[in-house]
N, CA, C and O atoms as CSV, one atom per row, in Angstrom:
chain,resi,resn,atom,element,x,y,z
A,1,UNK,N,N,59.911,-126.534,166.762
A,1,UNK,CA,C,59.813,-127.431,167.889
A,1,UNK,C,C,59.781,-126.667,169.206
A,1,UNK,O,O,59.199,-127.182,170.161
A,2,UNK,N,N,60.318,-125.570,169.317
A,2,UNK,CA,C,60.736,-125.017,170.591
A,2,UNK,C,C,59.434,-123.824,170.635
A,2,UNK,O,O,59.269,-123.202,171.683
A,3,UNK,N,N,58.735,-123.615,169.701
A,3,UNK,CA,C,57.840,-123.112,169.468
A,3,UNK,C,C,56.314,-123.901,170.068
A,3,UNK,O,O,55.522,-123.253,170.752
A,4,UNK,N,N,56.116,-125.039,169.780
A,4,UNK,CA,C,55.408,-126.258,170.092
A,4,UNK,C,C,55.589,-126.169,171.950
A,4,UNK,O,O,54.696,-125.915,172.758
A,5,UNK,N,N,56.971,-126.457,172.216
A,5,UNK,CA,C,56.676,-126.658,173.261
A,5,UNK,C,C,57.100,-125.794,174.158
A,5,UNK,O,O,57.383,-126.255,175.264
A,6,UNK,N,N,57.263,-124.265,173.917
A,6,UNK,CA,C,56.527,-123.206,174.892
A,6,UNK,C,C,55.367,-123.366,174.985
A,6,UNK,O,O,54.814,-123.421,176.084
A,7,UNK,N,N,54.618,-123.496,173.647
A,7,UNK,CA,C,52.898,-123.052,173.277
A,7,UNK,C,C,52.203,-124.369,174.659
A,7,UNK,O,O,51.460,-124.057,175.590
A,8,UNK,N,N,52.747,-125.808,174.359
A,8,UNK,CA,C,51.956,-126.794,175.187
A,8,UNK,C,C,52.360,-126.279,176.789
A,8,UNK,O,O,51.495,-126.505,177.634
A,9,UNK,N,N,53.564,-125.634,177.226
A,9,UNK,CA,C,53.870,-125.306,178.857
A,9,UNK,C,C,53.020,-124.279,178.774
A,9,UNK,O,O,51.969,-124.531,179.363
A,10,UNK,N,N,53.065,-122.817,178.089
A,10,UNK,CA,C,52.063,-122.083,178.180
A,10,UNK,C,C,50.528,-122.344,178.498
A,10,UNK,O,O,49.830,-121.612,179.201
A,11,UNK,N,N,49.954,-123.976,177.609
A,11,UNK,CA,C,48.479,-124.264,178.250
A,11,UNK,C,C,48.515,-125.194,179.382
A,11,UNK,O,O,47.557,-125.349,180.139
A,12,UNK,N,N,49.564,-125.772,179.480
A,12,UNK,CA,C,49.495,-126.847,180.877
A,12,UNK,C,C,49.608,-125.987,181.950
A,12,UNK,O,O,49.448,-126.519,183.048
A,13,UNK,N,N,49.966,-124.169,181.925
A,13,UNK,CA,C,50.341,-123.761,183.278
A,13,UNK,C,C,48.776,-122.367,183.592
A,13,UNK,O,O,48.464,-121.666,184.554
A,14,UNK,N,N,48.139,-122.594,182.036
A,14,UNK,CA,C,46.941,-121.954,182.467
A,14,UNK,C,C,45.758,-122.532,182.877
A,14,UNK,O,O,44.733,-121.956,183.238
A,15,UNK,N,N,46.026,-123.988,182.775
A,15,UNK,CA,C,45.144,-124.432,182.774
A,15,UNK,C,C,45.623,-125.564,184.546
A,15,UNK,O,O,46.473,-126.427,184.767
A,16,UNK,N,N,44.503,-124.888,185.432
A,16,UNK,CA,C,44.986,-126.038,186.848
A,16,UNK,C,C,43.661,-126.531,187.581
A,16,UNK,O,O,42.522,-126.082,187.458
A,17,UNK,N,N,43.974,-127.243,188.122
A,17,UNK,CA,C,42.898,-128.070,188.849
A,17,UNK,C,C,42.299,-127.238,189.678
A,17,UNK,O,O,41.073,-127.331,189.611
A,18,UNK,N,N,42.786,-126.271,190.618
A,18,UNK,CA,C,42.210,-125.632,191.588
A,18,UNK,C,C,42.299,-123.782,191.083
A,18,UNK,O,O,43.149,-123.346,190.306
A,19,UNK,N,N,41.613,-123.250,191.503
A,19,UNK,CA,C,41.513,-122.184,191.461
A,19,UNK,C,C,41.516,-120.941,192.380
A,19,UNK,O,O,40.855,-121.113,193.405
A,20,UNK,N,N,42.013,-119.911,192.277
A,20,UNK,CA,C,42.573,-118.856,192.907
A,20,UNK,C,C,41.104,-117.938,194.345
A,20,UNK,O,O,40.097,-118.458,194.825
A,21,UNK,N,N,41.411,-117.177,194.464
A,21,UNK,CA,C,39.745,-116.602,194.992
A,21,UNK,C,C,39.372,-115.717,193.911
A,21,UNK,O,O,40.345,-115.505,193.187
A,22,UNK,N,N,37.975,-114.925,193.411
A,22,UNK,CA,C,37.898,-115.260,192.213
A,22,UNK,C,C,38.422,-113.321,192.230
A,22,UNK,O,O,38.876,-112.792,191.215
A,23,UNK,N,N,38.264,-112.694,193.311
A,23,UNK,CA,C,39.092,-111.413,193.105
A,23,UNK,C,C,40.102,-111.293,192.261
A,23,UNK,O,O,40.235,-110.341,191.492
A,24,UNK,N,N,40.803,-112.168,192.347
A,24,UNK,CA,C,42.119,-112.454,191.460
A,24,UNK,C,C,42.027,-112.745,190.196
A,24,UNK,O,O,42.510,-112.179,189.215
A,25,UNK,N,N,41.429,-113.589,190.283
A,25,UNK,CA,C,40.648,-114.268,188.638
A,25,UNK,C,C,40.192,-113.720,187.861
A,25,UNK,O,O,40.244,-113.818,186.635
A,26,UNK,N,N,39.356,-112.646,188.961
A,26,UNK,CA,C,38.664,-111.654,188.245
A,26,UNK,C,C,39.083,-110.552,187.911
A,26,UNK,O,O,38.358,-109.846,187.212
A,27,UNK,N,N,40.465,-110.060,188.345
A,27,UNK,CA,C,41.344,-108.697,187.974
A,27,UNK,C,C,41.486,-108.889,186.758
A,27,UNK,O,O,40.911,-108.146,185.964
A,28,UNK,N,N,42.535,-110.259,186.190
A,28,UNK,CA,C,43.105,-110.854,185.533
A,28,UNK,C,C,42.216,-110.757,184.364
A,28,UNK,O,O,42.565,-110.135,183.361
A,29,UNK,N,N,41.087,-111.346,184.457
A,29,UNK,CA,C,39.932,-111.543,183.192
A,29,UNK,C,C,39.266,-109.966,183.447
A,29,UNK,O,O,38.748,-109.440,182.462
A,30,UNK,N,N,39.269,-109.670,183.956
A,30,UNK,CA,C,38.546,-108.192,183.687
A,30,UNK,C,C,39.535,-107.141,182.828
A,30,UNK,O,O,39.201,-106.258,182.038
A,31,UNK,N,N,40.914,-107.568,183.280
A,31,UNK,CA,C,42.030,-107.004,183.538
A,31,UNK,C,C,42.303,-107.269,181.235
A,31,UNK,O,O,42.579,-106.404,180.404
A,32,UNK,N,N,42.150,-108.183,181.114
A,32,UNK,CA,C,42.495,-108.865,179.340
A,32,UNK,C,C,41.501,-108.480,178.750
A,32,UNK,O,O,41.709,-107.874,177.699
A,33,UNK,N,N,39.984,-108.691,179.220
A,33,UNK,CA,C,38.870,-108.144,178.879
A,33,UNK,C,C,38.842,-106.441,178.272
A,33,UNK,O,O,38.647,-105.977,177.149
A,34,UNK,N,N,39.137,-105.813,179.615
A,34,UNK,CA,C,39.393,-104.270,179.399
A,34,UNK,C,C,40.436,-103.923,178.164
A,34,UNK,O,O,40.215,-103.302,177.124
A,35,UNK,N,N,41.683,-104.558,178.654
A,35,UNK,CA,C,42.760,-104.288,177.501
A,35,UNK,C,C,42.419,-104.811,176.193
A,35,UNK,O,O,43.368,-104.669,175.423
A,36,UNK,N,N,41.493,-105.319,175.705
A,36,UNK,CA,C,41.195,-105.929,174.411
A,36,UNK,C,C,40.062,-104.987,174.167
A,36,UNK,O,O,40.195,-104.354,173.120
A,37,UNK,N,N,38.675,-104.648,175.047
A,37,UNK,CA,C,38.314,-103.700,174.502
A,37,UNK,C,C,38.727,-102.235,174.099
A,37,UNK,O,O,38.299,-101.535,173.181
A,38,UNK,N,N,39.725,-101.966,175.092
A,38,UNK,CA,C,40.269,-100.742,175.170
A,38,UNK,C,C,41.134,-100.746,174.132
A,38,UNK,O,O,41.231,-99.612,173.663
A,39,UNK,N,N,41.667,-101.382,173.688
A,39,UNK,CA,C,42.631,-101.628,172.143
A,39,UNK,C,C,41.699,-101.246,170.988
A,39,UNK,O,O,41.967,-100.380,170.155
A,40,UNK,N,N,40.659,-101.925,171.020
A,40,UNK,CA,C,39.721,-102.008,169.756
A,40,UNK,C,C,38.806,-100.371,169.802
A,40,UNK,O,O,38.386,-99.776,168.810
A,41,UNK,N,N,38.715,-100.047,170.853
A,41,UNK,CA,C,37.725,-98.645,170.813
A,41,UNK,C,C,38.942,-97.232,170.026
A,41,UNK,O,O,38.930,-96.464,169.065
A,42,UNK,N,N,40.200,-97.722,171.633
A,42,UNK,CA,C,41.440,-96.589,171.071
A,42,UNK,C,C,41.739,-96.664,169.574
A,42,UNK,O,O,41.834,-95.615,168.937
A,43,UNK,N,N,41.915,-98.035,168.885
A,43,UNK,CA,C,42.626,-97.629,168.154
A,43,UNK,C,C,41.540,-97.231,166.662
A,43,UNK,O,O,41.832,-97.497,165.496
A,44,UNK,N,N,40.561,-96.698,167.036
A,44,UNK,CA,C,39.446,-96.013,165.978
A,44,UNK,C,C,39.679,-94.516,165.927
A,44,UNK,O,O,39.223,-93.677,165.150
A,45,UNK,N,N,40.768,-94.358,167.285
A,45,UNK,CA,C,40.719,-92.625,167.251
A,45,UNK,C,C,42.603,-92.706,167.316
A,45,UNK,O,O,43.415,-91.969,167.874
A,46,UNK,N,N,42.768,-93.906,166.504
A,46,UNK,CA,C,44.780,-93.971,166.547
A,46,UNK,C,C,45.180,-94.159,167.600
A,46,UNK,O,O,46.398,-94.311,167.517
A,47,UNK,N,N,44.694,-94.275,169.025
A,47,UNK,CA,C,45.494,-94.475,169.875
A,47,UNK,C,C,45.531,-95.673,170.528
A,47,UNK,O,O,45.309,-95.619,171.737
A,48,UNK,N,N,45.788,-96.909,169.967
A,48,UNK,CA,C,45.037,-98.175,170.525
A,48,UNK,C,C,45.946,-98.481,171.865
A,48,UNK,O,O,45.304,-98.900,172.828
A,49,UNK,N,N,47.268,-98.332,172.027
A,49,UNK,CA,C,48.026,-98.277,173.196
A,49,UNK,C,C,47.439,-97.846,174.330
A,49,UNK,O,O,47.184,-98.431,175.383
A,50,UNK,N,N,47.271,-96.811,173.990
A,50,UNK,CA,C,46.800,-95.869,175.800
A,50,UNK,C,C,45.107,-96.274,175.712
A,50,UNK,O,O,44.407,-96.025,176.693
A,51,UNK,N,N,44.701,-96.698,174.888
A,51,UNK,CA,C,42.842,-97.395,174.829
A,51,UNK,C,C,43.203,-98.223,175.770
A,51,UNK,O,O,42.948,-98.073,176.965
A,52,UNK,N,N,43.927,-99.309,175.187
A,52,UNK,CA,C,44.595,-101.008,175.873
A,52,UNK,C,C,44.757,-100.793,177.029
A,52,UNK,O,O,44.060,-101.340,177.884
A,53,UNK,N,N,45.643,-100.012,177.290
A,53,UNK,CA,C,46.253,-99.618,179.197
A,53,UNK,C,C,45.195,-98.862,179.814
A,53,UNK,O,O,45.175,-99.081,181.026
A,54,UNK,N,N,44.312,-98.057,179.438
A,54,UNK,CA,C,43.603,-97.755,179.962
A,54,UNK,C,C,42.457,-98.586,180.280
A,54,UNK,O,O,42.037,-98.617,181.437
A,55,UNK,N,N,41.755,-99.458,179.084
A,55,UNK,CA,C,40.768,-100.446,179.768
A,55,UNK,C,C,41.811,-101.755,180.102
A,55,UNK,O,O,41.043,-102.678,179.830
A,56,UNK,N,N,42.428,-102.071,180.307
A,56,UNK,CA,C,42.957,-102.751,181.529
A,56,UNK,C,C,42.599,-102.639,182.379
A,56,UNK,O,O,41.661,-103.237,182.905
A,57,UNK,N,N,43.480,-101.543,182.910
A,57,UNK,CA,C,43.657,-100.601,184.092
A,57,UNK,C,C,42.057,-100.880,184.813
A,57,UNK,O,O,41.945,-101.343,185.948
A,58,UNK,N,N,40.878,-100.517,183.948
A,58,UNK,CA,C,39.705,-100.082,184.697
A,58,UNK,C,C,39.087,-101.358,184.201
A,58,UNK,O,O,38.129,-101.836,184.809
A,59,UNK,N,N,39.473,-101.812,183.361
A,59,UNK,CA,C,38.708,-103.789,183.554
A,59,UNK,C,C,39.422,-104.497,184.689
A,59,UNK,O,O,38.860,-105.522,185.075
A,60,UNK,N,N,40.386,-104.207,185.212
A,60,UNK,CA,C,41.087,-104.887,186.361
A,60,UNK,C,C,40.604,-104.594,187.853
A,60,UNK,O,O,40.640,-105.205,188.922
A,61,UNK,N,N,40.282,-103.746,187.543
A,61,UNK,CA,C,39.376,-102.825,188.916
A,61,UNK,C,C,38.021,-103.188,188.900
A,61,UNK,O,O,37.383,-103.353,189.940
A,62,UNK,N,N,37.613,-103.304,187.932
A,62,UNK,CA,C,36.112,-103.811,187.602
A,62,UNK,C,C,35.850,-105.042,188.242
A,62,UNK,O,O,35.004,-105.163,189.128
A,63,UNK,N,N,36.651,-106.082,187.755
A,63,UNK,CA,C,36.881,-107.145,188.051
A,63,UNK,C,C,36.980,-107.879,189.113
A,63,UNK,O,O,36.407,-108.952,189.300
A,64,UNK,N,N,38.000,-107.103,190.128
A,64,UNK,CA,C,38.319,-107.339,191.271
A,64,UNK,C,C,37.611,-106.930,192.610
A,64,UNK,O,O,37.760,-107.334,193.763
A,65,UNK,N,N,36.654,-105.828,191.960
A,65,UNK,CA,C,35.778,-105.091,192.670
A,65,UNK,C,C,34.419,-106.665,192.455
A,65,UNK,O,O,33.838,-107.207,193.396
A,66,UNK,N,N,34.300,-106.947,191.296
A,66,UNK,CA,C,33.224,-107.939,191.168
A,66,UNK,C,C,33.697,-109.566,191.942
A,66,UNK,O,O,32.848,-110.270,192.490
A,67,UNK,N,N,35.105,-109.942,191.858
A,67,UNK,CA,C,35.258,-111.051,192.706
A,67,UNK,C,C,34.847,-110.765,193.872
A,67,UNK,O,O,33.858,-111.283,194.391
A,68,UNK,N,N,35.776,-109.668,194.544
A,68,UNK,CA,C,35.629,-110.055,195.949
A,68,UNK,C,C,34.570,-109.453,196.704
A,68,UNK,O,O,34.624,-109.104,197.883
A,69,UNK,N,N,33.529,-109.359,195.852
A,69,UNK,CA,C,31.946,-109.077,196.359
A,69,UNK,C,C,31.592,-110.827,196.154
A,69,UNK,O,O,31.008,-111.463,197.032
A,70,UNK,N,N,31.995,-111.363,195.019
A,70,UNK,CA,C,31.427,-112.920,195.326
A,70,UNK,C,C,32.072,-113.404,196.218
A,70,UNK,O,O,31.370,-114.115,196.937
A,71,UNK,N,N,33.505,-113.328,196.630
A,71,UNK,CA,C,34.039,-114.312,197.889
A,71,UNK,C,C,33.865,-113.657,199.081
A,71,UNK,O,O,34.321,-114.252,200.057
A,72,UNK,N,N,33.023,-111.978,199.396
A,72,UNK,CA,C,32.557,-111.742,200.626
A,72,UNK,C,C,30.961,-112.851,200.808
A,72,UNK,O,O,30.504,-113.312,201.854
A,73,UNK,N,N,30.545,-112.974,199.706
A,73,UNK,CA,C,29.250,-113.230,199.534
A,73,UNK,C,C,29.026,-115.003,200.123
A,73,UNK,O,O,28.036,-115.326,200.779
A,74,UNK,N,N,30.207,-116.063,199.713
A,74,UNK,CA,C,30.422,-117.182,200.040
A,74,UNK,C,C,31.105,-117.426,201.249
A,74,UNK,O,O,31.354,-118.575,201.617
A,75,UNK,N,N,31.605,-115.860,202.256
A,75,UNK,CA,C,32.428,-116.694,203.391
A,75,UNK,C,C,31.156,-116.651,204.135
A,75,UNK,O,O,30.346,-115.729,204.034
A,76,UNK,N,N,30.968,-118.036,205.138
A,76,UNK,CA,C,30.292,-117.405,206.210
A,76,UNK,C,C,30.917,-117.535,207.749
A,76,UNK,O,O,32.028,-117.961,208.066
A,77,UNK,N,N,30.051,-117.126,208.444
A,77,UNK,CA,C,30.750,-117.153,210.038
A,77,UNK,C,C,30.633,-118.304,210.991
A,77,UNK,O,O,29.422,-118.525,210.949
A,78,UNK,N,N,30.960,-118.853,211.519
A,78,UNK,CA,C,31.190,-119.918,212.211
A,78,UNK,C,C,31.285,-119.514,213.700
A,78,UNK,O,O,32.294,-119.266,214.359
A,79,UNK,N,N,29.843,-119.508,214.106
A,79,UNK,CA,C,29.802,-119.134,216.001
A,79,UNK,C,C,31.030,-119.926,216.828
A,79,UNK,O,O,31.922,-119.407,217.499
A,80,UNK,N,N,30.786,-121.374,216.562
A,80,UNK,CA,C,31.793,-122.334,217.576
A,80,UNK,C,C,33.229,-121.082,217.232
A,80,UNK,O,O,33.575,-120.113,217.908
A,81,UNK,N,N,33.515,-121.351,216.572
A,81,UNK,CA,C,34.939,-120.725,216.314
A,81,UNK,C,C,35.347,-119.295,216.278
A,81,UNK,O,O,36.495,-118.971,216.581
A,82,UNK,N,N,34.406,-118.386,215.901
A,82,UNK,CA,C,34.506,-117.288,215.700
A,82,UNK,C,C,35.086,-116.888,214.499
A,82,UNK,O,O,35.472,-115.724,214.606
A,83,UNK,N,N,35.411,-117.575,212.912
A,83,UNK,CA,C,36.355,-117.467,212.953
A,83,UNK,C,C,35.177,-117.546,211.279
A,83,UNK,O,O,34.137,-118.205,211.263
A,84,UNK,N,N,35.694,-116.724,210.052
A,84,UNK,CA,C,35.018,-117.078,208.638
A,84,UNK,C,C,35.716,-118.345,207.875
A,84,UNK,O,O,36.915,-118.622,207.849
A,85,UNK,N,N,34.651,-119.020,207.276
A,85,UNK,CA,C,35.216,-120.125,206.354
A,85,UNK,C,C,34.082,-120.348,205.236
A,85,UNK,O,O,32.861,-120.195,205.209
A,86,UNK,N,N,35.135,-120.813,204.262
A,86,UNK,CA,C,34.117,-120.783,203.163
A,86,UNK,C,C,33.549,-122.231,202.515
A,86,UNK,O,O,34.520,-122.984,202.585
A,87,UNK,N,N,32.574,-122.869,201.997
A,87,UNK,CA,C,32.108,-123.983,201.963
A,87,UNK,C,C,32.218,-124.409,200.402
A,87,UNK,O,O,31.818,-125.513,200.034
């Protein structure tokens, strides 16, 4: 039972209506991405640990490098105001 209902708080708190900027989003998923490939490559040469942390590490960077090229890409500038906003 207590099993059940970590598992249902665990998807009610990944799952939300609004979303982050996608830099973030994108560390995160680059970030699980990397560590899952990096698990599966390392551990062909025994070392699936330091594979994992290592593509993390550089799927998280990947990632974050790829969001916040899309949320430079969506702010724009606003003459009246001077001021960036995004639409």
């Amino acid at each position: 039972m207590k099993t059940l209902l970590l598992n249902s708080i665990l998807a009610c708190s990944l799952v939300s209506c609004a979303t982050g900027p996608r830099a973030q989003t994108g560390a995160v998923i680059g970030g699980l991405g990397g560590a899952a490939a990096g698990g599966i490559i390392g551990s062909q040469s025994g070392r699936g640990l330091e594979g994992a942390a290592i593509g993390a590490g550089l799927g998280a960077l990947a990632g974050n490098a790829i969001g916040n090229s899309q949320d430079q890409r969506e702010r724009y500038y606003d003459r009246r105001s001077g001021r960036y906003y995004y639409r």
